[in-house]
C-alpha positions as CSV (number, residue, x, y, z in Angstrom):
1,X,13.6,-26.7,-3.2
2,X,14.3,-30.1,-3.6
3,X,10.9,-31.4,-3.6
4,X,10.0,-28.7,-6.3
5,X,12.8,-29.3,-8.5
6,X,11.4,-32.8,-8.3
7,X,7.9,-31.2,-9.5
8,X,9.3,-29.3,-12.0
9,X,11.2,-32.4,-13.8
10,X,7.5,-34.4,-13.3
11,X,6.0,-31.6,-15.3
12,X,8.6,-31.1,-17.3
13,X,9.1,-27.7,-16.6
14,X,12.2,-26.3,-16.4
15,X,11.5,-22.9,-14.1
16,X,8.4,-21.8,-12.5
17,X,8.0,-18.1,-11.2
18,X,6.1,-17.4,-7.6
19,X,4.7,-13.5,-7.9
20,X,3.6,-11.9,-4.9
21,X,0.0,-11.1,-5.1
22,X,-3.4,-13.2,-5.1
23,X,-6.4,-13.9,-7.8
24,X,-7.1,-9.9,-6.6
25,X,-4.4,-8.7,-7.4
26,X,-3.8,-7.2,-3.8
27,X,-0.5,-5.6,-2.4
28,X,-1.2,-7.4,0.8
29,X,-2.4,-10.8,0.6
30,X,-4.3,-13.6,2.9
31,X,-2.1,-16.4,3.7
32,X,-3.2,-19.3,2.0
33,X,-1.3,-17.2,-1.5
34,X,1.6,-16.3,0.1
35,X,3.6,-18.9,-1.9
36,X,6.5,-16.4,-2.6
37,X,7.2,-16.2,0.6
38,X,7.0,-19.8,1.3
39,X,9.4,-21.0,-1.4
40,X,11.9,-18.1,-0.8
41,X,11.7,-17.6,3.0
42,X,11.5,-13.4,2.3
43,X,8.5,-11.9,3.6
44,X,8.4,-8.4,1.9
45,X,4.7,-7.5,0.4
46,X,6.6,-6.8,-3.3
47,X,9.0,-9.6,-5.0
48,X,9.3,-12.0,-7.3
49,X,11.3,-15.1,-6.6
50,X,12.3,-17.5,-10.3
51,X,13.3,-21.1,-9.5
52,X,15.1,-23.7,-12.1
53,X,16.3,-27.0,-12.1
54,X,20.1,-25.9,-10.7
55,X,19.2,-21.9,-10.1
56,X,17.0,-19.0,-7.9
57,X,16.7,-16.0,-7.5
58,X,14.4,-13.2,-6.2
59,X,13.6,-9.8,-7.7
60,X,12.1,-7.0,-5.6
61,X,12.4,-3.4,-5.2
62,X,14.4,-0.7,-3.4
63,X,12.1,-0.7,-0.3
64,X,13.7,-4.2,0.3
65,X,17.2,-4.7,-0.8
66,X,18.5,-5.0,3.2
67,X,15.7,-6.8,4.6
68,X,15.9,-9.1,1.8
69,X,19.9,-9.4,1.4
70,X,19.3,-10.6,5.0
71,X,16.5,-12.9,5.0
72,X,18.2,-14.7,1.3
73,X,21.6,-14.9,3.5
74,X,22.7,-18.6,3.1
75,X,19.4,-19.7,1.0
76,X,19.7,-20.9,-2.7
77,X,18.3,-17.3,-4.0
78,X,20.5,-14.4,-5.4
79,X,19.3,-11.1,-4.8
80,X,18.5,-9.1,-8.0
81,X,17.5,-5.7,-7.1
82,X,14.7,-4.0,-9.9
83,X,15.6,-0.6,-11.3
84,X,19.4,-1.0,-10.7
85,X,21.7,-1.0,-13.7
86,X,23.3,-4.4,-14.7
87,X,19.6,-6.0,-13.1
88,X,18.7,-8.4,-15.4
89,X,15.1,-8.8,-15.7
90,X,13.3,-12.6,-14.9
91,X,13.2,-13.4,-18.6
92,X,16.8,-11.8,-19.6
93,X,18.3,-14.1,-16.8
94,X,16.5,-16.7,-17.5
95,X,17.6,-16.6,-20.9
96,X,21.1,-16.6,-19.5
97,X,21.0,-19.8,-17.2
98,X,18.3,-21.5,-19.4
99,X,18.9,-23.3,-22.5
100,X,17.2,-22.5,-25.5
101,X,13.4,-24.2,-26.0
102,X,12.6,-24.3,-22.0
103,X,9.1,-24.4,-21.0
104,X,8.7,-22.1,-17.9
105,X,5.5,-22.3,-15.4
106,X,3.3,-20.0,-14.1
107,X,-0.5,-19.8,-12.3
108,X,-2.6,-18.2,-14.5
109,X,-4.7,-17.7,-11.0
110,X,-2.3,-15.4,-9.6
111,X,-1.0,-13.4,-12.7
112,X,-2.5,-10.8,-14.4
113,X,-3.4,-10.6,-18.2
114,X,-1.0,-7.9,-18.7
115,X,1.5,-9.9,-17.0
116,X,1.0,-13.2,-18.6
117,X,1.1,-11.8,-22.2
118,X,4.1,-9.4,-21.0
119,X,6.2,-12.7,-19.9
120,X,5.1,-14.7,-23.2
121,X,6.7,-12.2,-25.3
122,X,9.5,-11.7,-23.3
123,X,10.3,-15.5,-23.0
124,X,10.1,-15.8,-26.5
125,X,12.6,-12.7,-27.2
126,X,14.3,-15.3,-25.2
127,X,14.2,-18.9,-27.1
128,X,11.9,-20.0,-24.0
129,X,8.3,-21.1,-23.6
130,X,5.5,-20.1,-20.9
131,X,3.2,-22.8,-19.9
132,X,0.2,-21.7,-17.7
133,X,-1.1,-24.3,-14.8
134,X,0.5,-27.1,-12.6
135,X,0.7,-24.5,-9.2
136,X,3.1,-26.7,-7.4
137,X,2.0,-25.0,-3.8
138,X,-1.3,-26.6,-4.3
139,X,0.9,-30.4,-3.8
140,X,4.1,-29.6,-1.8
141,X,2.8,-26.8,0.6
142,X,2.7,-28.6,3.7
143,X,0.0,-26.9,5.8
144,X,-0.9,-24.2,3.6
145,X,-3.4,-22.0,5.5
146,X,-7.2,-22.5,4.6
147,X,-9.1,-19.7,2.6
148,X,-10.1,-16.9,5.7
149,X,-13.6,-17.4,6.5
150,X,-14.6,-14.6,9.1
151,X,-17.8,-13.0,9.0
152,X,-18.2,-9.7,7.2
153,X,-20.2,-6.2,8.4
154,X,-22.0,-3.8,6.5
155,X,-20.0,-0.2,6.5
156,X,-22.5,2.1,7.8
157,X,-23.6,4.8,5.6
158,X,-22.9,7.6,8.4
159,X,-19.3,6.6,7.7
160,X,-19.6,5.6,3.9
161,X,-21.4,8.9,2.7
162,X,-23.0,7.0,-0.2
163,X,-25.2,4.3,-0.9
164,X,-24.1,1.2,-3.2
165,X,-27.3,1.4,-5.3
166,X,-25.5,4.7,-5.7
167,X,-22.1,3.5,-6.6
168,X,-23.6,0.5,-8.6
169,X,-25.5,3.1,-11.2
170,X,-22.8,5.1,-11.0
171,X,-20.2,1.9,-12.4
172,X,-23.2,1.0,-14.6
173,X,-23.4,4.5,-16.3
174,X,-19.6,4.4,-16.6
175,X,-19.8,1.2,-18.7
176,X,-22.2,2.2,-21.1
177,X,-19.7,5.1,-21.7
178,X,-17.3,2.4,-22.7
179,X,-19.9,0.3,-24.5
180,X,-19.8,-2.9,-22.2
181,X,-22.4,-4.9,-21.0
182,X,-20.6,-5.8,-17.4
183,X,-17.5,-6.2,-15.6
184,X,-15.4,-8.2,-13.4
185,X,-14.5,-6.9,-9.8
186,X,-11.9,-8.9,-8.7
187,X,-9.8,-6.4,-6.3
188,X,-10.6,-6.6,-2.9
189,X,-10.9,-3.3,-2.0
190,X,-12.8,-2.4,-4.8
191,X,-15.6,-4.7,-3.6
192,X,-15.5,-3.6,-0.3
193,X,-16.5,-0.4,-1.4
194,X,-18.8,-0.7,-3.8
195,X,-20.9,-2.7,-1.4
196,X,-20.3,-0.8,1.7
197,X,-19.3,-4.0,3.6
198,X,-15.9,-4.6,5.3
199,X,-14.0,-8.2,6.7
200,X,-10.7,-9.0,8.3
201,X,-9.5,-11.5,5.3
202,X,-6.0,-9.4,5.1
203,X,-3.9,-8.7,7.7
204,X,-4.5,-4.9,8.8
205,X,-6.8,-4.2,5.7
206,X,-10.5,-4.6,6.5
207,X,-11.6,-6.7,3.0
208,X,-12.5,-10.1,1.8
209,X,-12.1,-13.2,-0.4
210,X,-14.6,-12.0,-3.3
211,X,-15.5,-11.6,-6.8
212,X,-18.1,-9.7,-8.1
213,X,-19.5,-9.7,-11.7
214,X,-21.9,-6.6,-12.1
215,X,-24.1,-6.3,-15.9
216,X,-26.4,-3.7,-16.6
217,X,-29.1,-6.1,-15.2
218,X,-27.5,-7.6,-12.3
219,X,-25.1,-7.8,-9.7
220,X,-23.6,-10.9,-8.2
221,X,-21.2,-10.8,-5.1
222,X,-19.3,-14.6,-5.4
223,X,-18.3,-15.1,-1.3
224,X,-17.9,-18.4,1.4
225,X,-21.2,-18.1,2.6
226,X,-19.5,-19.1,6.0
227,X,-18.9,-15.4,5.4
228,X,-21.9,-13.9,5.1
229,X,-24.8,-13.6,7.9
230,X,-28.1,-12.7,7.9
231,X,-28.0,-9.2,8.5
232,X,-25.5,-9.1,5.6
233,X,-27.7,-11.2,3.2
234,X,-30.8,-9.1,4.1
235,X,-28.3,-5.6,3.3
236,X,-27.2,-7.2,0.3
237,X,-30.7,-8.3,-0.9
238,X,-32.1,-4.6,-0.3
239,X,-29.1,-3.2,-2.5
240,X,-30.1,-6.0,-5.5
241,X,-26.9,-7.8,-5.4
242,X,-27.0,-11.7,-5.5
243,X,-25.1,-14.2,-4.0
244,X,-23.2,-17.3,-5.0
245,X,-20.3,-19.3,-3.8
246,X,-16.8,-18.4,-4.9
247,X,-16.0,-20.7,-7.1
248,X,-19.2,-20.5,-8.9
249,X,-18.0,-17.4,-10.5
250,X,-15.7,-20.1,-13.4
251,X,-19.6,-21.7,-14.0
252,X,-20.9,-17.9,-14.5
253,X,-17.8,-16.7,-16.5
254,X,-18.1,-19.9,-18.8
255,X,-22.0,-19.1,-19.5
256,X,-21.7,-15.7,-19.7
257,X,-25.0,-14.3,-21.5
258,X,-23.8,-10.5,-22.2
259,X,-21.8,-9.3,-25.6
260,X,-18.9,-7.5,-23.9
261,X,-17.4,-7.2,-21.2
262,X,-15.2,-4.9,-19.4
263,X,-11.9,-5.8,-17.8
264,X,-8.5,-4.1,-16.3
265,X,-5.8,-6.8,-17.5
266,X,-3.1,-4.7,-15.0
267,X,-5.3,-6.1,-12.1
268,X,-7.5,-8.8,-13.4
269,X,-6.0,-12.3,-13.1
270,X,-5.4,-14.4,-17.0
271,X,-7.6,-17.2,-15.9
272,X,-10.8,-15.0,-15.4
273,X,-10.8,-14.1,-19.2
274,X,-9.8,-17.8,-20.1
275,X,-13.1,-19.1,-19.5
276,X,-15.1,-16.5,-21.3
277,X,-17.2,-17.9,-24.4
278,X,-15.5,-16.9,-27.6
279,X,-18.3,-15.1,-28.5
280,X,-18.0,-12.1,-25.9
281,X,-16.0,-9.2,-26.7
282,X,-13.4,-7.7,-24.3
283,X,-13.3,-4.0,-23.7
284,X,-9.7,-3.5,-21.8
285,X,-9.6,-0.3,-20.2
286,X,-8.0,0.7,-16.5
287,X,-10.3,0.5,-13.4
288,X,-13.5,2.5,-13.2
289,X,-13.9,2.0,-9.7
290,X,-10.7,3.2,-8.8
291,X,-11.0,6.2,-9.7
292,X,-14.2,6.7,-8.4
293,X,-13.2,5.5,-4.9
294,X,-9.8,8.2,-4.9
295,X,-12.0,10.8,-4.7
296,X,-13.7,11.0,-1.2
297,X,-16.9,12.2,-0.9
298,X,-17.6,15.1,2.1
299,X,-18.4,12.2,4.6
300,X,-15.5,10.7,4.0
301,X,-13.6,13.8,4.7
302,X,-14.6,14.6,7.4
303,X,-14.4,11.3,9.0
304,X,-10.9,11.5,8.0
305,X,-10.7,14.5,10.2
306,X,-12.4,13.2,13.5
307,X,-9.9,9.8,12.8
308,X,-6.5,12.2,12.6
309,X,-7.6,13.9,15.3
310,X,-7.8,10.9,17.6
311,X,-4.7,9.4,16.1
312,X,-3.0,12.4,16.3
313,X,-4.1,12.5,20.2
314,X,-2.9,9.3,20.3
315,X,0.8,10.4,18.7
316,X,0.8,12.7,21.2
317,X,0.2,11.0,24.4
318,X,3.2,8.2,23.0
319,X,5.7,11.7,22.1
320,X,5.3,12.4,26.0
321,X,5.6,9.0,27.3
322,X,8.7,8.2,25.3
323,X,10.7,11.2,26.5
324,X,10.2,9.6,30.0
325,X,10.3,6.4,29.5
326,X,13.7,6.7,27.4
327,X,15.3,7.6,30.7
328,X,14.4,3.9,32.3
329,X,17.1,2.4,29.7
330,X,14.3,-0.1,29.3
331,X,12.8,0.4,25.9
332,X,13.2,-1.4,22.3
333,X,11.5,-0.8,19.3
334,X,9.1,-3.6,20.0
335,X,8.3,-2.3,23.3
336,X,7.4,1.6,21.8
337,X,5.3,-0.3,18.7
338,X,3.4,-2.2,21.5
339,X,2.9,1.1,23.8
340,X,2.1,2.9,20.8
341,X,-0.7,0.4,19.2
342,X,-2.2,-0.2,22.9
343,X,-2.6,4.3,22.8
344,X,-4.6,4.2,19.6
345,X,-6.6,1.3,21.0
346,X,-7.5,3.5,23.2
347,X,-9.2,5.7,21.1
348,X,-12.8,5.4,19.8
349,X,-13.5,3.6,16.7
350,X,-10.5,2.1,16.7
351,X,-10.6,-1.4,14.7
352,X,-6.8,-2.3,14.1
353,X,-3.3,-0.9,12.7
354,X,-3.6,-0.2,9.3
355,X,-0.2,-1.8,8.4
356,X,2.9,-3.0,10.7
357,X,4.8,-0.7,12.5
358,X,7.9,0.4,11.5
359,X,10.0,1.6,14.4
360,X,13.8,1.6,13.1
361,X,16.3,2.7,15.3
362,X,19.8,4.1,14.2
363,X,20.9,1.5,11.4
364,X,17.5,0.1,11.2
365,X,15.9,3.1,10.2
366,X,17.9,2.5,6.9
367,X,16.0,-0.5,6.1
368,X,12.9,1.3,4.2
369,X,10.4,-1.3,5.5
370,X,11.5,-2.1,8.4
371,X,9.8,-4.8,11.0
372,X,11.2,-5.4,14.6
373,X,10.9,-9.1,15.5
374,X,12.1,-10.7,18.7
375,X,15.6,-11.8,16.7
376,X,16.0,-8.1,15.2
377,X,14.8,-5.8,18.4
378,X,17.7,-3.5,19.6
379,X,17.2,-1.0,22.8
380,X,16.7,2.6,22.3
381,X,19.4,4.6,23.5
382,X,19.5,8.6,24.2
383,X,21.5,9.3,21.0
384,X,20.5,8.8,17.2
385,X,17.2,8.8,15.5
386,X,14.1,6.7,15.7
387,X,12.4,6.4,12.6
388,X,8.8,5.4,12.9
389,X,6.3,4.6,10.5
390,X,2.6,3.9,11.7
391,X,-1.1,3.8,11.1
392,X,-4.4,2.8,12.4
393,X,-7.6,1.5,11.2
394,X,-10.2,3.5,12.6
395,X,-14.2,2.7,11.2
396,X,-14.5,6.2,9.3
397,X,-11.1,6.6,8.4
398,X,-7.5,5.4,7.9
399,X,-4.2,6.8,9.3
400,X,-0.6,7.0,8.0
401,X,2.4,8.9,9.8
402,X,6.0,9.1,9.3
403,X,8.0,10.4,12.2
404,X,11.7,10.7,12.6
405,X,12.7,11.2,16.4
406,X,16.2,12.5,18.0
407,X,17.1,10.3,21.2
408,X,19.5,12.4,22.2
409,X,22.3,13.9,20.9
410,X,23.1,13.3,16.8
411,X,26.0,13.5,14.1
412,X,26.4,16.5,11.8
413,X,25.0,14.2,9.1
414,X,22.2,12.4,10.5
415,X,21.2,16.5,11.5
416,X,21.5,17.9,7.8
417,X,20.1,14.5,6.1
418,X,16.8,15.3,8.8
419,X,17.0,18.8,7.3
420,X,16.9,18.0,3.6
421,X,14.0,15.7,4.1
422,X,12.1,18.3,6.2
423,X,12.5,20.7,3.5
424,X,11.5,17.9,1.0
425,X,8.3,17.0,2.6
426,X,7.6,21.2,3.5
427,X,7.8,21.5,-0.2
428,X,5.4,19.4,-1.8
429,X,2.9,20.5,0.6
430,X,3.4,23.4,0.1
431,X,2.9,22.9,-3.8
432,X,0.3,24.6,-5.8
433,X,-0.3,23.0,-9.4
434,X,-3.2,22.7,-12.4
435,X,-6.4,20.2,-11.9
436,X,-5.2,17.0,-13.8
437,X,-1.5,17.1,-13.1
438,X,0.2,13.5,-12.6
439,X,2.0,12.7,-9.4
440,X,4.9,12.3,-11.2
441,X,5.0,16.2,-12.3
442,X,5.1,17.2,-8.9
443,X,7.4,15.1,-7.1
444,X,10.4,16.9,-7.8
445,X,9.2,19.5,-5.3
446,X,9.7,16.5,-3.3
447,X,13.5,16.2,-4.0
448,X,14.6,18.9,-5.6
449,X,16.7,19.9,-1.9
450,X,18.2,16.8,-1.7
451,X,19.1,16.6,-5.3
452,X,21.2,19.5,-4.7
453,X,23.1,17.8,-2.3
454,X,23.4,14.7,-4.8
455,X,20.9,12.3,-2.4
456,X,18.1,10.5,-3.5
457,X,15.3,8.3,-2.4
458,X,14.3,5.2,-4.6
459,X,10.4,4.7,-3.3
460,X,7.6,6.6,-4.2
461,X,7.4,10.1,-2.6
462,X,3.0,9.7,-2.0
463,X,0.1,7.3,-2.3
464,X,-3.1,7.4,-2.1
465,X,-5.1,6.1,1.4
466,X,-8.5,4.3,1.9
467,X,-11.2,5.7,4.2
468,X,-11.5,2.7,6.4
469,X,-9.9,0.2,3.7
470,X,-6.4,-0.1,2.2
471,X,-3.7,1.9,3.5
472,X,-2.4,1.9,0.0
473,X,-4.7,3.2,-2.6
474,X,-4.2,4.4,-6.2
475,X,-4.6,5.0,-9.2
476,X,-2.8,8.3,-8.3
477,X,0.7,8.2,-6.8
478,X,3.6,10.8,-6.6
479,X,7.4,9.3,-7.7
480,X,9.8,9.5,-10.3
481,X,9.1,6.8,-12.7
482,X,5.8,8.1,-15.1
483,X,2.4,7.8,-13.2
484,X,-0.3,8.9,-15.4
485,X,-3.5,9.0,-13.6
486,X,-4.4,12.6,-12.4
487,X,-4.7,14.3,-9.3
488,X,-7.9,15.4,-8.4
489,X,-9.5,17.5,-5.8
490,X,-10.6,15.7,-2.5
491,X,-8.1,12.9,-3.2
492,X,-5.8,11.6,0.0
493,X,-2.3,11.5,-0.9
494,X,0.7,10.7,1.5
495,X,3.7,13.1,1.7
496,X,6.8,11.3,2.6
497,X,10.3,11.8,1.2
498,X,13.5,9.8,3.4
499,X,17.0,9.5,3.4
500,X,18.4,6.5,4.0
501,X,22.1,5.6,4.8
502,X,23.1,2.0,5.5
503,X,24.5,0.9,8.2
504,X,24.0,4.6,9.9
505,X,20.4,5.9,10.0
506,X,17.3,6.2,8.1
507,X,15.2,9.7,7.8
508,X,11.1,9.8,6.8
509,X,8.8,12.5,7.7
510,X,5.2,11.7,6.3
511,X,1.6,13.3,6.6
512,X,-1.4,12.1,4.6
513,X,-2.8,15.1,2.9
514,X,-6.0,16.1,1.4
515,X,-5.9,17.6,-2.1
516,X,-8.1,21.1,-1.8
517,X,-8.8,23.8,-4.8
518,X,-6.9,26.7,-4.8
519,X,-8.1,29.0,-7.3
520,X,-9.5,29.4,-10.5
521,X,-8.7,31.9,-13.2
522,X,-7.9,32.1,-16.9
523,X,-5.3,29.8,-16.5
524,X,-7.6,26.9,-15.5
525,X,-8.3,25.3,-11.7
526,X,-5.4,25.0,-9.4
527,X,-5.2,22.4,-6.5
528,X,-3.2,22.2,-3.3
529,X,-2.4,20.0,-0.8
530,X,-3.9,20.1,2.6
531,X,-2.3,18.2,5.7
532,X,-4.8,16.2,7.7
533,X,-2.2,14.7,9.9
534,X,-1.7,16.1,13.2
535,X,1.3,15.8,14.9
536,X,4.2,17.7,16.2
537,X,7.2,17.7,13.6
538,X,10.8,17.3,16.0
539,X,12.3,20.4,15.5
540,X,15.5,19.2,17.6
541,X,17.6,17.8,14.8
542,X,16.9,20.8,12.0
543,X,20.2,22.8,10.6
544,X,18.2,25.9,10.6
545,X,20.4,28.1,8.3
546,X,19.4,25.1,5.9
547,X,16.0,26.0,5.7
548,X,14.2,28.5,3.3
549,X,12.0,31.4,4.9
550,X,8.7,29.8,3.8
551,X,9.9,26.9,4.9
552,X,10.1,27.7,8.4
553,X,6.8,30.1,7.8
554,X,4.8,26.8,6.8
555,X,6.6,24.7,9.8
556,X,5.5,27.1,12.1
557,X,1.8,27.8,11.3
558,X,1.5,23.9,11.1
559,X,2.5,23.8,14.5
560,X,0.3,26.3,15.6
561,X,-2.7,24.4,13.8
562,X,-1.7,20.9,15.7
563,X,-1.6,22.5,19.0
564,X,-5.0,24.4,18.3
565,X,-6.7,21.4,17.6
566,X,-4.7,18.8,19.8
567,X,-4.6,20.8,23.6
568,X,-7.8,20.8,24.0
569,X,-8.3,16.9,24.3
570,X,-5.2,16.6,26.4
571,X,-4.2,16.8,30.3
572,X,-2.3,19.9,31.6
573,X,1.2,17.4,31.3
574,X,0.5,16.4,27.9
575,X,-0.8,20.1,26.5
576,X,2.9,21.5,28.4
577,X,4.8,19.4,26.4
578,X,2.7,19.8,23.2
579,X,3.3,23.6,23.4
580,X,7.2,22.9,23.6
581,X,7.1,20.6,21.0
582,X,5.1,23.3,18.8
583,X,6.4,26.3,19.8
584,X,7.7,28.7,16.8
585,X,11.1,27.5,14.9
């Protein structure tokens, strides 16, 4: 802090604000952008942490507030938690603690156009000033990890379902439709799909360090070409996309021969656009590919199918082993993460965990995103509930599963909280509602049980998943606060309402589902929501005069479909105590 301050008064700045993300926009980062987390010493994937000459503090969302009122404990930074009343946002409080006509820094690199001119006006409501440049990282980061380098792999098409000469004419017909020339592709995941390649530049999602610029006439993938072998240059050169270094893309952008271009400013970064020529013309307009990668195609689906099954074979084999090995006295939540991870392992196709386990025992569970390390780690004991969160990265599909498990014996509250979020996440799938809905419109479903009771949840109730890429995927979410892009058929989408008490427990029960048709009439096309998870649900803790009828109808024939599909891939032990754990509520 000191050495920045010292920065800051050099470049006489008076703040500078450290976002989470990278030039691609990305939830979930590679290293060497991590600066957030370097300055601030929190390690959440969302937050924004504001420094000034005498003040900090760090802004980030309800997923967060405990594992961040922890980790800030003792450091310079106040906690300011977003949507909470009395929050100020970054430029209200710095309007507070600043004086009028301050200059305030930010990297144009790792900001977004929206963001950038969002701040400027805000700053200015303020008396302040926004000056773009002078990344203070790039001087006082002390070992700063290098850019990733690892070699990428083509995504076979038995597992992609579509070629990219496809996809490409597909994006190319969509921006003639829009009347632009080209685009920039600067998310990572977006590239990874469109070419049908995969890397290991982010931890637990399989992409890497890229740009792409693609025109009506050509396509130009700008990579390390440490990255890149031959097989992969050969792919690339059948599918017409060239190659150039990285940074070449700033040369490219600054020559830029087309009329228009095409580009998101909510995930596009401000320095892309400010080395266009003057002459081009911006068409701003939300992702194309986005969209088009939401909605799976039929090998997709069905690679999503063989990857639950194995994962839920995998859930299985740990359910059974934990109700042994919970008698030993021995276990910790980094012991069932490891035993858990080394299970999927096991399973073919496996390439890695799609994000880090969250196994939260009794208080822990409370903390939303929750991460055992060896200073955190607390034994399981036979009473309470386990809450854990997991996922794997399997090559033709990606997994994400909530389960909340009783050790042993529980409170009247922890039993009837379980309840209420059983009864949440039984009711939006079992929702039926018209083509083109928003998540938004149907998340109530979601809540509605709990509301009753006058709980709430503050994270989003679904989110999209990648097949064999980013375990979060949009456009399309399901939450309170307005999401506007539709949901379609053959779109994944998580289910997974919680409770969480601090200090006491935390509840989460969460499939990924498939969104299916449901019917069709004079009332238009109807969707539903299909679970492709498979794993018992713990029936131990439910208050069953709390639950509906239908509720229990659904519950049941779920079970019966997990232990239809399941036994068979099982030994006699395992298939025993799966038709226990499944038999009829």
């Amino acid at each position: 802090m000191e050495k920045l301050r010292a920065f800051l008064r050099e470049h006489q700045l008076d703040a500078y604000i450290f976002p989470s993300t990278d030039p691609h926009c990305g939830e979930y980062i590679p290293d060497h952008w991590m600066t957030r987390e370097w300055i601030s010493g929190f390690n959440g994937s969302a937050g924004t942490a504001v420094v000034t000459l005498q003040d900090a503090a760090l802004w980030t969302d309800s997923r967060y507030f405990l594992a961040a009122s922890e980790q800030l404990e003792g450091t310079p930074f106040q906690l300011m938690k977003l949507k909470i009343p009395g929050t100020p946002s970054i430029a209200e409080w710095l309007g507070q603690v600043l004086p009028k006509n301050s200059i305030v820094g930010m990297d144009g690199w790792v900001n977004t156009i929206a963001d950038i001119r969002g701040m400027k006006e805000e700053l200015e409501f303020q008396g302040l000033k926004l000056e773009l440049g002078n990344d203070p990282a790039k001087r006082l980061w002390e070992d700063r990890p290098a850019l990733p380098d690892d070699q990428i792999e083509i995504h076979p098409l038995k597992f992609a379902g579509e070629t990219t000469t496809s996809k490409l004419s597909r994006l190319r017909k969509e921006l003639l439709a829009l009347h632009a020339e080209g685009t920039i592709v600067s998310q990572l995941d977006e590239i990874a799909w469109l070419c049908n390649l995969r890397g290991k530049d982010v931890h637990c999602n399989p992409v890497f360090v890229s740009y792409m610029i693609v025109t009506q006439q050509n396509a130009t993938l700008y990579i390390s070409p440490k990255k890149v072998t031959e097989e992969v240059k050969a792919y690339l050169k059948e599918q017409n996309i060239l190659l150039k270094e990285y940074e070449e893309i700033l040369d490219d952008l600054k020559l830029y021969p087309q009329p228009s271009l095409m580009i998101d400013p909510s995930t596009s970064n401000w320095e892309l656009i400010a080395h266009l020529p003057e002459a081009c013309h911006l068409v701003e307009h939300s992702s194309i590919i986005a969209p088009m990668k939401a909605i799976k195609n039929e090998t997709e689906i069905q690679g999503y199918r063989n990857a639950m099954l194995r994962d839920g074979i995998a859930m299985v084999k740990f359910l059974h082993w934990l109700e042994t090995a919970l008698r030993t006295g021995q276990e910790t939540e980094l012991s069932v993460d490891k035993k858990l991870t080394s299970l999927r392992a096991q399973q073919p196709l496996y390439r890695d965990i799609s994000f880090d386990t969250i196994a939260g025992y009794g208080p822990h569970g409370a903390i939303v995103h929750y991460e055992a390390t060896s200073e955190t780690d607390i034994p399981l004991e036979p009473h309470g509930l386990l809450l854990l969160d997991s996922g794997a990265q399997y090559q033709d599909g990606t997994t994400d599963i909530t389960r909340t498990i009783a050790l042993g014996p529980l409170s009247e509250q922890e039993k009837i909280d379980y309840t209420l979020v059983l009864r949440g996440h039984i009711r939006l799938a079992m929702c039926k509602f018209p083509a083109g809905s928003s998540g938004t419109q149907i998340d109530a479903c979601a809540r509605y049980a709990m509301w009753q009771e006058g709980v709430n949840f503050l994270h989003g109730t679904g989110h999209g998943v990648g097949s064999y890429l980013n375990v979060h995927e949009g456009p399309h979410q399901i939450r309170m606060n307005y999401m506007p892009a539709p949901l379609c058929a053959n779109m994944t989408v998580t289910d997974e309402p919680g409770i969480y008490r601090a200090g006491s427990h935390g509840v989460r029960i969460e499939n990924t589902m498939l969104i299916t048709p449901y019917l069709n009439n004079e009332f238009g096309e109807f969707l539903q929501l299909e679970a492709l998870t498979l794993c018992p649900i713990d029936k131990t803790p439910i208050v069953r005069e709390r639950m509906q009828t239908d509720e229990i109808h659904y519950l049941n024939e779920y079970h019966q479909r997990v232990y239809r599909e399941l036994a068979p891939h099982l030994n006699d032990e395992e298939k025993a105590w799966l038709k226990k754990a499944c038999a009829a509520l």
